[in-house]
VEXVO-247569 format. One record per atom (N, C-alpha, C): residue in three letters; x negated, y negated, z negated. Coordinates in steps of 0.1 Angstrom, whole numbers. Atoms other than C-alpha are relative to their C-alpha. Layout:
N
<r type="ALA" c1="X" c2="Y" c3="Z"/>
...
% end
This chain:
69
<r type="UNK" c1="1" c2="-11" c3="-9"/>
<r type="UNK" c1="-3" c2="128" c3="118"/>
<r type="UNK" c1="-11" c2="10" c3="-5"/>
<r type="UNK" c1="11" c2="-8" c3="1"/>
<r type="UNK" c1="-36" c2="139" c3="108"/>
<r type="UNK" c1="4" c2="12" c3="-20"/>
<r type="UNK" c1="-1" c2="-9" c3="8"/>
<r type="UNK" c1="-24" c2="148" c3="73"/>
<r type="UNK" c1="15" c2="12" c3="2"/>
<r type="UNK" c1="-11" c2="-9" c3="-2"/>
<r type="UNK" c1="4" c2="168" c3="89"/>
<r type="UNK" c1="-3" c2="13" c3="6"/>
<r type="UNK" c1="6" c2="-11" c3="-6"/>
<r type="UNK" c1="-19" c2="189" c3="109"/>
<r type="UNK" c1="-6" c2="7" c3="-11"/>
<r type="UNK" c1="5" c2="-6" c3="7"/>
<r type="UNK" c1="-40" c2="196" c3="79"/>
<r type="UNK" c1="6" c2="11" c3="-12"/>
<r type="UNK" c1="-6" c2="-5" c3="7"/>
<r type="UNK" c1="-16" c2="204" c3="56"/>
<r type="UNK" c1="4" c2="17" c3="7"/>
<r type="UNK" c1="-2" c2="-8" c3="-3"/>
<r type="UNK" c1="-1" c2="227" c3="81"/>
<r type="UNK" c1="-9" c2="14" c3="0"/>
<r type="UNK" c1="16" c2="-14" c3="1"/>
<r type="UNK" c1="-39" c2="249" c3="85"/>
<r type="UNK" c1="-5" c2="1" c3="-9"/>
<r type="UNK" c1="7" c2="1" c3="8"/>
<r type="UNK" c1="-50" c2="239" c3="56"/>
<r type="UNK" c1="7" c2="9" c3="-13"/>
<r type="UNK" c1="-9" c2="-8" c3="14"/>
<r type="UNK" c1="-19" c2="252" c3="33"/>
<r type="UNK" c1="10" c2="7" c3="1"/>
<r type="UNK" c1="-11" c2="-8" c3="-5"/>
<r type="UNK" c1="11" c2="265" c3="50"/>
<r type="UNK" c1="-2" c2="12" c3="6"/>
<r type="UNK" c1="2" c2="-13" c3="-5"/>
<r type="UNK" c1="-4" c2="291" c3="71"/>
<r type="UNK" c1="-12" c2="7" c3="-14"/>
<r type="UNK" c1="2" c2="-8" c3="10"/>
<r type="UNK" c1="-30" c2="301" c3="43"/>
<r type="UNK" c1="9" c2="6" c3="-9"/>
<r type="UNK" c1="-9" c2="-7" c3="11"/>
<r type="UNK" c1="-3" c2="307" c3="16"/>
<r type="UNK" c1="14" c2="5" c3="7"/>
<r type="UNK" c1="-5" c2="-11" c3="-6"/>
<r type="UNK" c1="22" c2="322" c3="40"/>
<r type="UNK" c1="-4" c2="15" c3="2"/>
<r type="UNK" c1="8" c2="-9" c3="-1"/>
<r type="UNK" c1="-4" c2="345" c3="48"/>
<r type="UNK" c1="2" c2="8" c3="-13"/>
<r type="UNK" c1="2" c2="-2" c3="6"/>
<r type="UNK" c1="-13" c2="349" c3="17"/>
<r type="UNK" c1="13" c2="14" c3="-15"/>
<r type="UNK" c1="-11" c2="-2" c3="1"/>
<r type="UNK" c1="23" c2="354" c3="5"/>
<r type="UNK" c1="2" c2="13" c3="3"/>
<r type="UNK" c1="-6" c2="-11" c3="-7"/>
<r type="UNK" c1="30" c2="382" c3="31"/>
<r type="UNK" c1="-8" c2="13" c3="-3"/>
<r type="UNK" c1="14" c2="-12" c3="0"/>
<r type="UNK" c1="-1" c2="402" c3="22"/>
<r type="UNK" c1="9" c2="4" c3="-19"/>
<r type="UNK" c1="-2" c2="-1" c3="12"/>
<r type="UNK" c1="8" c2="401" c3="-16"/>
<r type="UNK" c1="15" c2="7" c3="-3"/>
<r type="UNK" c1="-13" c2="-2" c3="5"/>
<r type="UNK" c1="47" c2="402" c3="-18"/>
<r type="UNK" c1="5" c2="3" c3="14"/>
<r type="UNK" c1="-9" c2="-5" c3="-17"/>
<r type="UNK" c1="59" c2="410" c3="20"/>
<r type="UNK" c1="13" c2="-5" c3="1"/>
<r type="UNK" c1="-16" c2="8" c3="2"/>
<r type="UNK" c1="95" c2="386" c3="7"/>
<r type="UNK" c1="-3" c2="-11" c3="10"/>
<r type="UNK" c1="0" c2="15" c3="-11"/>
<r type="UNK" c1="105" c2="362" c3="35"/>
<r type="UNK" c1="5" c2="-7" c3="-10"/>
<r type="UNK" c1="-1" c2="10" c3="8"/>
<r type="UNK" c1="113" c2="343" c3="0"/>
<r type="UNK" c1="-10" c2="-7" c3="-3"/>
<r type="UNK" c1="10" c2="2" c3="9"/>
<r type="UNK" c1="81" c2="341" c3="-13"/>
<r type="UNK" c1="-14" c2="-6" c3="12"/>
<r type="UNK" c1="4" c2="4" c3="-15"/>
<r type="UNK" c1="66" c2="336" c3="28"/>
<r type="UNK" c1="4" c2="-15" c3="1"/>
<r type="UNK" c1="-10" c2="9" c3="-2"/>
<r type="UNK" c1="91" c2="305" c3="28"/>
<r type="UNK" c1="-4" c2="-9" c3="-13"/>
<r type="UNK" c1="5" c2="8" c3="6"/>
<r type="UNK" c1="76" c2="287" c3="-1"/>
<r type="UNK" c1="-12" c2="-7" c3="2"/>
<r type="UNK" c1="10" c2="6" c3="-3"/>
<r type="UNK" c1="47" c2="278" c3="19"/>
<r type="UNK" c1="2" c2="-15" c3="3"/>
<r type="UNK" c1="-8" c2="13" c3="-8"/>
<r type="UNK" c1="68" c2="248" c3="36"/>
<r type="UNK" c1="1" c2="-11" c3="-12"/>
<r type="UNK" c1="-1" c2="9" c3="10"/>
<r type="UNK" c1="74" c2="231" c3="1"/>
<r type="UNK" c1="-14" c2="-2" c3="-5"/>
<r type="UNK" c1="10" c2="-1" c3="4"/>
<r type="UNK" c1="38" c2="238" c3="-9"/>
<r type="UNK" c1="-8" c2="-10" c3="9"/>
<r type="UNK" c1="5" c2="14" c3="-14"/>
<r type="UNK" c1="25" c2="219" c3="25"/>
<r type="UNK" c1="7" c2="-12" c3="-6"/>
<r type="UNK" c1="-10" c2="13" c3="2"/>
<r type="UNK" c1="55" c2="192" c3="18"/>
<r type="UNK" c1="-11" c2="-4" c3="-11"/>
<r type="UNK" c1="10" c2="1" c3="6"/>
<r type="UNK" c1="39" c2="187" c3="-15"/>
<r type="UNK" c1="-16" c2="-5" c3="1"/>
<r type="UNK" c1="15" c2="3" c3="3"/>
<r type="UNK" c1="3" c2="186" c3="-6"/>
<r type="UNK" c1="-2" c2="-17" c3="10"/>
<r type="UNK" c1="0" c2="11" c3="-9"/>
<r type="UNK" c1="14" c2="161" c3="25"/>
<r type="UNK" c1="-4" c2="-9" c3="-12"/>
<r type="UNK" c1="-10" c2="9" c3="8"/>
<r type="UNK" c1="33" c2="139" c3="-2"/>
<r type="UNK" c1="-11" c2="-9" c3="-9"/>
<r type="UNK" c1="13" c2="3" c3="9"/>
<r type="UNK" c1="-2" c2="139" c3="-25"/>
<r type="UNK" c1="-8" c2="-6" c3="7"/>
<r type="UNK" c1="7" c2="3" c3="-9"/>
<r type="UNK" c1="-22" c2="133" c3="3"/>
<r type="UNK" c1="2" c2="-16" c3="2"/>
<r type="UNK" c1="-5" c2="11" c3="-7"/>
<r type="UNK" c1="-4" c2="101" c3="14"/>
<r type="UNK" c1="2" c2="-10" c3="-10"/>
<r type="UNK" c1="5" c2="7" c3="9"/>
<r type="UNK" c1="-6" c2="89" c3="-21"/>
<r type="UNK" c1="-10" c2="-6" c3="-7"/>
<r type="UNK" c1="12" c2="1" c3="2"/>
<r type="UNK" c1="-37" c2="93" c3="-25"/>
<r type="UNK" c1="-11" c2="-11" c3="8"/>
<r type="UNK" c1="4" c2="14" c3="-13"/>
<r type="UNK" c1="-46" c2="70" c3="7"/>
<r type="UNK" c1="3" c2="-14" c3="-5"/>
<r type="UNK" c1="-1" c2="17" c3="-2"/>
<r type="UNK" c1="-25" c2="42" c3="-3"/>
<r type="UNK" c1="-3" c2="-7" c3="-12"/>
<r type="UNK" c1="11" c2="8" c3="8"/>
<r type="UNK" c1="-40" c2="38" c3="-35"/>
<r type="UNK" c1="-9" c2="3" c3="2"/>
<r type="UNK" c1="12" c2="8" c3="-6"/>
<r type="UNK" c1="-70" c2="36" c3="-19"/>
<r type="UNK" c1="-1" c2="-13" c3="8"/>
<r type="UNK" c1="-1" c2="14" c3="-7"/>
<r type="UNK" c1="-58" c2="12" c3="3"/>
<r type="UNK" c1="-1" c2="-7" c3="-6"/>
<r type="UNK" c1="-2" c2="11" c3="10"/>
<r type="UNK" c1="-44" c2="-10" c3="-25"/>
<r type="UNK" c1="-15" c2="-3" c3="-10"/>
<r type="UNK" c1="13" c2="0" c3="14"/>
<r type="UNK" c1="-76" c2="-6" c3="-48"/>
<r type="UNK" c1="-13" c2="-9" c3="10"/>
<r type="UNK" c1="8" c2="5" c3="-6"/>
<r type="UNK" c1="-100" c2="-16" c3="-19"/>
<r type="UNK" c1="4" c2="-11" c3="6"/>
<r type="UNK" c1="-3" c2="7" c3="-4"/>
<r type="UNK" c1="-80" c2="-44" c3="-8"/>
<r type="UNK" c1="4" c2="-1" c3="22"/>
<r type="UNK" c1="-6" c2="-2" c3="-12"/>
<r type="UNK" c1="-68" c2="-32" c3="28"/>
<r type="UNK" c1="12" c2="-4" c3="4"/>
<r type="UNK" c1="-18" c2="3" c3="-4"/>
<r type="UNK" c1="-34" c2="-41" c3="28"/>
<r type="UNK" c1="3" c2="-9" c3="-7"/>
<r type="UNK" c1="-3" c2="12" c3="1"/>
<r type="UNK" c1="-19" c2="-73" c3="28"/>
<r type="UNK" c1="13" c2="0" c3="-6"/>
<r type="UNK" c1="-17" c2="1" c3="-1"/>
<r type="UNK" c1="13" c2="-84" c3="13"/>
<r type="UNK" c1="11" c2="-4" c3="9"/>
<r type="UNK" c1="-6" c2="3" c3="-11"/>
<r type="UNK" c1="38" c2="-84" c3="37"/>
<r type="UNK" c1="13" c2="-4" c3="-4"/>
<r type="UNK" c1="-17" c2="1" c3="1"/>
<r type="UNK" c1="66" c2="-100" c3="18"/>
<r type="UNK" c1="6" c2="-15" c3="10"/>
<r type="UNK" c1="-4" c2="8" c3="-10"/>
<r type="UNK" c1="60" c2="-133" c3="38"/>
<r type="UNK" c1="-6" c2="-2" c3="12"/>
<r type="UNK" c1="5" c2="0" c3="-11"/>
<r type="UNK" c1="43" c2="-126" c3="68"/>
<r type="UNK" c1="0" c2="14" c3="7"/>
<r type="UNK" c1="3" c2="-15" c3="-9"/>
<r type="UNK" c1="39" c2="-90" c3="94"/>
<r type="UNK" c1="-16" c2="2" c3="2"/>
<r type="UNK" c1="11" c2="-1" c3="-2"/>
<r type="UNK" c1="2" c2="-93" c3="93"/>
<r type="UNK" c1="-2" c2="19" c3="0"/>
<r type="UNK" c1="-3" c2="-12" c3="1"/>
<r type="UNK" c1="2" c2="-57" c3="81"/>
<r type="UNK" c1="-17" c2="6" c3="-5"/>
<r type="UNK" c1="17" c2="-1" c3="4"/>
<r type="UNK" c1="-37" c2="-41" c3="72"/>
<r type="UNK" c1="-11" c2="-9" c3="4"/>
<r type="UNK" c1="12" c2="3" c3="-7"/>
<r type="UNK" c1="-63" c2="-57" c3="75"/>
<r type="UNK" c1="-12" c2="2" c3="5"/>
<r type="UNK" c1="7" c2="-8" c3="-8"/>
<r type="UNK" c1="-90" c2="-55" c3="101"/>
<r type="UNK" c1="-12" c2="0" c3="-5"/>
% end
């Protein structure tokens, strides 16, 4: 959730903005959406190898434990 908020303040509405001021195209407006998707996507990768590297997360292939606390 939190990286869904950020993305959206942090990159969708800057480079829409940005977009509209520059090129005034509801094409070029409309690439903000993939540009957020994108940063989610990095975001959320970036987490879980953290998680894996620091030993947070458990193997769940024979048990539901799930992270650890």
């Amino acid at each position: 959730m939190a990286q869904g908020i950020g993305a959206a303040f942090l990159i969708r509405i800057p480079v829409a903005y940005l977009m509209s001021v520059k090129t005034g195209r509801l094409f070029y407006i409309g690439l903000s959406v993939p540009c957020s998707t994108i940063a989610q996507i990095t975001v959320c990768f970036i987490f879980l190898a953290y998680v894996k590297k620091h030993g947070l997360m458990v193997d769940n292939k024979n048990n539901n434990e799930g992270l650890k606390p």
